[in-house]
Legacy VTK file of the C-alpha trace (Angstrom):
# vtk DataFile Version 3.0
C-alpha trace
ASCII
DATASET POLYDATA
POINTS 259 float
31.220 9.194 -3.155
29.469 11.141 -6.135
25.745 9.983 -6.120
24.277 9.796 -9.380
20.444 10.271 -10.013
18.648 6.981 -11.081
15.706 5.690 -13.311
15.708 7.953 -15.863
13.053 5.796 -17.948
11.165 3.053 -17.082
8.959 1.305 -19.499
6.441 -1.619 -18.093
3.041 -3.298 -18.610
0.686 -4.533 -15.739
-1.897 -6.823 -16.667
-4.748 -7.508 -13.850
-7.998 -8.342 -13.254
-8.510 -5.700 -10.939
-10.112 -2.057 -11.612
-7.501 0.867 -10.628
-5.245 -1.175 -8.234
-3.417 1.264 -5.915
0.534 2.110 -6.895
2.930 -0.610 -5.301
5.561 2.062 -6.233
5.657 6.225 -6.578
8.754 7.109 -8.198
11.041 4.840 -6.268
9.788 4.275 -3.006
7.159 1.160 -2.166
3.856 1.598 -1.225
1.374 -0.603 0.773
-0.133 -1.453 -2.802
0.710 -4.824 -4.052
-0.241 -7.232 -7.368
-3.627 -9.037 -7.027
-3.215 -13.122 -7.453
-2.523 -13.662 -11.303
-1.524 -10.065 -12.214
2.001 -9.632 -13.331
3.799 -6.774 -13.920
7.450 -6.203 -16.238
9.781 -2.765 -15.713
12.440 -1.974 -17.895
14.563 0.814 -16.062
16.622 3.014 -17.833
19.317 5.581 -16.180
22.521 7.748 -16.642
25.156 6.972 -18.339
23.654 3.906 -20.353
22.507 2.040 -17.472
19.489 -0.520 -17.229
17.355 -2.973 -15.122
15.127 -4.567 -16.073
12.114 -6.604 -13.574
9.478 -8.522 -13.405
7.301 -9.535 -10.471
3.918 -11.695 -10.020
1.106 -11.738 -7.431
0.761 -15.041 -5.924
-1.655 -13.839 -4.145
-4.252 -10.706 -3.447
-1.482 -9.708 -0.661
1.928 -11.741 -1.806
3.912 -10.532 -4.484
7.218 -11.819 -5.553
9.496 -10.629 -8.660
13.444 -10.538 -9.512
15.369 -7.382 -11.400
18.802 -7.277 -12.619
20.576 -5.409 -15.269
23.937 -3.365 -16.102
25.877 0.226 -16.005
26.586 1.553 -19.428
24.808 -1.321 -21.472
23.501 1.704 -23.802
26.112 3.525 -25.978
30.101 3.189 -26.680
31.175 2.027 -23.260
31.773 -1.522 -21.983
28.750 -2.696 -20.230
29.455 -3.961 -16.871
26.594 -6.386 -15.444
25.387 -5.796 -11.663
26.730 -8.348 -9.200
23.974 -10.578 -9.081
19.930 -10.805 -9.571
17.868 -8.645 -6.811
15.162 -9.752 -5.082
11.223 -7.984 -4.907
9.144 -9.145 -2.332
5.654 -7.615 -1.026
3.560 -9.279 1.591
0.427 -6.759 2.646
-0.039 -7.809 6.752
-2.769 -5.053 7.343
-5.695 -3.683 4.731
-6.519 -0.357 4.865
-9.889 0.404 6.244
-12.057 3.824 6.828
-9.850 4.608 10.032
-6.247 2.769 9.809
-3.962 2.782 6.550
-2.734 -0.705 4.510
0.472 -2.213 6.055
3.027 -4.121 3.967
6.332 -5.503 4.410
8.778 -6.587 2.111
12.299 -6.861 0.202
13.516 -4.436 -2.461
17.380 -5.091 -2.624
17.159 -3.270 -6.701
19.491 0.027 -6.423
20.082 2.690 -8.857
23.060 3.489 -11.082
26.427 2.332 -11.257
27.374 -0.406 -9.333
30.478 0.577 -7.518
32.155 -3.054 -6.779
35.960 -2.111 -7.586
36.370 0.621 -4.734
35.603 -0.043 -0.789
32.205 0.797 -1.114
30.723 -2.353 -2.627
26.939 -0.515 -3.393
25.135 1.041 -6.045
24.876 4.644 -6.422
21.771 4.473 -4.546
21.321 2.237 -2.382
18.477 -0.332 -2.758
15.610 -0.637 0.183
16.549 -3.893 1.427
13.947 -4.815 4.145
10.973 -2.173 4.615
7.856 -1.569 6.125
5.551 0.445 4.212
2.050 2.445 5.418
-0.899 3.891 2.990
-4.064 5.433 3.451
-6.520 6.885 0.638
-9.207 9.889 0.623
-11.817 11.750 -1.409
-10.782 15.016 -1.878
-12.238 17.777 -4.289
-9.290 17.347 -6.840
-9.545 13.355 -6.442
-8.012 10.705 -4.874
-5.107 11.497 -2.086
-3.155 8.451 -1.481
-0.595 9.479 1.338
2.588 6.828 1.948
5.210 6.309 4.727
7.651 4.134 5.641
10.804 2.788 7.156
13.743 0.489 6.247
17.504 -0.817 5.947
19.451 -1.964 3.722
21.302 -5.592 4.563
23.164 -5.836 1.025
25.026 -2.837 1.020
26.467 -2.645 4.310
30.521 -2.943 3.079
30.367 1.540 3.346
29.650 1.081 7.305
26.414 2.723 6.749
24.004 0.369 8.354
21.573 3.236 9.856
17.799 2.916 9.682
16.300 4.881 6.452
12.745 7.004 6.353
10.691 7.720 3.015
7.636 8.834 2.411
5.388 10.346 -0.496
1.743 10.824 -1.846
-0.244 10.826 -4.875
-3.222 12.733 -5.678
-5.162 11.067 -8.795
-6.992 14.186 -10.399
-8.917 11.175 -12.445
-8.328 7.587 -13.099
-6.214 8.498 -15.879
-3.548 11.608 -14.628
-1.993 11.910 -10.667
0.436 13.865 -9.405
3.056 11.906 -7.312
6.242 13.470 -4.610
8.144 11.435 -2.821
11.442 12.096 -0.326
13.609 8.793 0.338
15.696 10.487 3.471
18.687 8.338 2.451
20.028 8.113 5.927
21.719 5.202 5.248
24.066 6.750 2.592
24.824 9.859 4.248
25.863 11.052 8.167
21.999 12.055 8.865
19.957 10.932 11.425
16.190 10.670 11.919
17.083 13.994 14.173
18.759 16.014 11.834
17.171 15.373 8.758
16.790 17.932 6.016
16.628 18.502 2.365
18.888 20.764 2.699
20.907 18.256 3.629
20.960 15.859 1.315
18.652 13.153 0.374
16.498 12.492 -2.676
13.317 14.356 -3.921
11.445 13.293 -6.726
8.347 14.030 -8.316
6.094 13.232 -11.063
2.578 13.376 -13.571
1.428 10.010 -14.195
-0.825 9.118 -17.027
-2.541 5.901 -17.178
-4.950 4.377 -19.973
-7.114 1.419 -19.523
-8.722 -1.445 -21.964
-11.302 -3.880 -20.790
-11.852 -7.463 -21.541
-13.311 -10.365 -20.567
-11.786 -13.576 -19.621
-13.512 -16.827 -18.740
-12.709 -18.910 -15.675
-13.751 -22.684 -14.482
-17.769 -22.736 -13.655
-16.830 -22.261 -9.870
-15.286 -18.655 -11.118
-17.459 -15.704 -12.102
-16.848 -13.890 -15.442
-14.563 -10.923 -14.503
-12.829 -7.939 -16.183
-9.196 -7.464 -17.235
-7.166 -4.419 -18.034
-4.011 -2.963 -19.476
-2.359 -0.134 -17.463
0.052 2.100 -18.974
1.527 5.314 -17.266
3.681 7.709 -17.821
6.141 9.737 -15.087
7.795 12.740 -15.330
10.662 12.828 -12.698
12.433 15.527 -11.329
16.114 15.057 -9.824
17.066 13.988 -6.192
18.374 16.826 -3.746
21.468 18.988 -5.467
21.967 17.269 -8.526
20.906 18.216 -12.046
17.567 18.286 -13.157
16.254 15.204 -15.537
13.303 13.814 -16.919
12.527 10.741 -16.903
9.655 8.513 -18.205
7.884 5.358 -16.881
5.434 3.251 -17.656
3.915 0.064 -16.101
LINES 1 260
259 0 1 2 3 4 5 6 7 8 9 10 11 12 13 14 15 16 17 18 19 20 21 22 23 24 25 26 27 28 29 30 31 32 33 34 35 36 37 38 39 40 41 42 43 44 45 46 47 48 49 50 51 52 53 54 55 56 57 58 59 60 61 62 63 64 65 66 67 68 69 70 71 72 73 74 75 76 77 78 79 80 81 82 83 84 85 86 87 88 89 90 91 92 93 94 95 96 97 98 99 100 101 102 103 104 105 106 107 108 109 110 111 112 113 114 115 116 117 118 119 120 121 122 123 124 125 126 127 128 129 130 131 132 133 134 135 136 137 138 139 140 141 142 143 144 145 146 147 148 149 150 151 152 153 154 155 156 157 158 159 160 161 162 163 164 165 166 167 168 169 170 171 172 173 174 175 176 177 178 179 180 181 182 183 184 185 186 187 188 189 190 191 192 193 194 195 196 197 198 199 200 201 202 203 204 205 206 207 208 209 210 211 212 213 214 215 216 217 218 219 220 221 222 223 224 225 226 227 228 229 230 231 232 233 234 235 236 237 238 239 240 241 242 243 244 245 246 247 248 249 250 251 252 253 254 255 256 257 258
């Protein structure tokens, strides 16, 4: 089938009472970062073609998270909008917290893909195939140039399985936050479960999807009062920006996000 790139803009606000949570997402692949309790976050995905999802997720805890996306292909411009099948699920539980020597663990449900929904042909899938179930590693260090936040993880999709594809998918990525307001982020989803790879004969060149990105972020402070058995803590705002590049062999795009 003809994979189309995905996410060309994303627009979202996080609010938190938190200072400089880690990412719960680089591009498109899931971190081991998750929503404190009370901290919500909205995404408004845009892509090719006129397509759009939108999301929103809550913590329900420091280490649950729980949201729901859905959206349509060509809901922008002169074509007839065709909504996606049903709502997808997001779902974060963090098992492990990272400590000097061993990285955060979390496992969840991401079951949000990208593009066009193909549900007239055999293949019954978007584009790009949502995460489905995944398991998710990060660990942080100092560096000179800032913070390096390094991300890996593994997992398969149990939505999309009509294509025969049911293989086991890698990704991984890092960001590397120059200051608490601009990172760099890369990130390779392996797409093994789209493709005739396998974890032993994986390769960009062989397919695949690459992205990377500049993230700016701004912050505002304020206070909020809780119950006398709560001490006076800090909110903020977070707002970033990504520039994207394009997944393996297909044309360069930009993209912008914010959340």
């Amino acid at each position: 089938m003809r994979h189309t790139s995905a996410a060309i803009l994303t627009l979202a606000v996080s609010l938190s009472a938190q200072d400089y949570p880690p990412p719960t997402n680089l591009v498109t692949i899931p971190t081991a970062g998750g929503l404190v309790r009370g901290a919500f976050s909205a995404h408004m995905h845009m892509q090719r073609e006129g397509g759009l999802t939108t999301a929103l997720a809550v913590g329900i805890s420091d280490r649950f998270m729980f949201g729901l996306s859905y959206g349509a292909s060509k809901l922008i411009g002169d074509g007839e909008p065709t909504p996606y099948p049903r709502p997808e699920v997001i779902f974060k539980y963090r098992i492990v917290d990272e400590s000097m020597v061993f990285p955060g663990i979390a496992i969840g449900i991401d079951t949000q893909g990208f593009g066009n929904y193909n549900e007239a042909d055999f293949l019954q899938r978007y584009d790009i195939k949502g995460f489905g179930t995944y398991i998710a590693a990060s660990k942080n260090w100092r560096t000179p140039l800032g913070n390096l936040g390094a991300h890996l993880g593994v997992n398969q999709n149990f939505t999309e399985t009509t294509d025969g594809d049911e293989d086991i998918n890698l990704f991984t990525g890092f960001d590397l936050e120059f200051n608490p307001e601009f990172s760099f982020l890369a990130e390779y989803n392996a797409a093994l479960n789209q493709n005739n790879m396998t974890a032993e004969s994986i390769a960009l060149s062989r397919g695949g999807y690459l992205n990377a990105g500049l993230r700016w972020e701004t912050y505002k402070r304020r206070f909020v009062f809780g119950d006398e058995l709560e001490r006076l803590e800090g909110a903020y705002l977070r707002i970033s920006a990504v520039l994207m590049s394009a997944p393996c062999f297909h044309p360069p795009y930009i993209g912008l996000r914010t959340w």
